[in-house]
Each structure stands twice: as C-alpha cells, then as structure tokens.
C-alpha positions, 0 to 999 in steps of 0.5 A: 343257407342256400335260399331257394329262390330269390326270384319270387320274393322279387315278383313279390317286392315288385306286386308290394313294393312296401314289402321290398326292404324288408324282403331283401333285408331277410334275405341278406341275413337268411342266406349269410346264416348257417342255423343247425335247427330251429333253436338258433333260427329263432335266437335271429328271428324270435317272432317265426312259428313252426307250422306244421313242417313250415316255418312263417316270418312275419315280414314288413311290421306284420304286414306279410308272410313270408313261408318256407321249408327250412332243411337245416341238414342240406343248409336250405331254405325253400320258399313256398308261400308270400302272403298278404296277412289277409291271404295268409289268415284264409289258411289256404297255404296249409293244403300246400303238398309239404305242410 
C-alpha cells in the first residue's frame, strides 16, 4: 500500500511522542501490506471500524485515532485525521468532505 503521507504522522509523533512507536509501527506494516478489501485489512488489524467511507485504527492501546481512506483498487491509504481519543469523540472529523 502506498501511504499517502508519512509526513503528518511525523508532525503527530513529534506533538505526542507517546504515539511514535506505534505510529511508526502501522506504517511499516500499512505500507508492506498489499490488502484486496476490508476482509483482509481486518485479519491484520481486527479492532479497525469501517466509518461511513473511513477506515479508524485505534493507535497507542486506544490513546488515538488514526483515520484514513483505504482505496484497495489503486493500493492507497490516504491519511485524513490524527486524533487525540478526546478529539476523536467530539465527531468533528465526520464533516470531512470524504466521509
């Protein structure tokens, strides 16, 4: 999958530097994956939800949101929102032009 783009999880990390490892982490894995569908992201990531037409990765045991738009034909991950869980429940990020 072509991860689009590393940048803002950098400008994430370097804001909650808690959520480094593990942003890097899903990255690594995100960007060696090649999923068809939503079947077989899930059988890598079982706790990511569909959300209208985002997919949302529980990041650092649950501390953040990762977000993004997953277009398995073109291999891409698109990333839209990173959340703080606080951020995240305020369901501001639905009024994104993509949801």
């Amino acid at each position: 999958m072509h991860v689009i783009s590393r940048t803002r999880l950098r400008q994430f990390w370097e804001r909650y530097a808690e959520a480094e490892s593990a942003l890097r982490l899903w990255y690594t894995h995100t960007k060696r994956a090649t999923w068809q569908n939503l079947a077989e992201m899930k059988n890598d990531y079982p706790s990511a939800d569909l959300v209208g037409r985002f997919t949302v990765f529980n990041i650092g045991g649950n501390k953040y949101r990762l977000i993004v738009r997953i277009e398995y034909e073109r291999q891409e991950v698109y990333i839209r929102h990173l959340l703080t869980h606080a951020e995240y429940d305020t369901d501001k990020w639905k009024q994104d032009e993509w949801f």
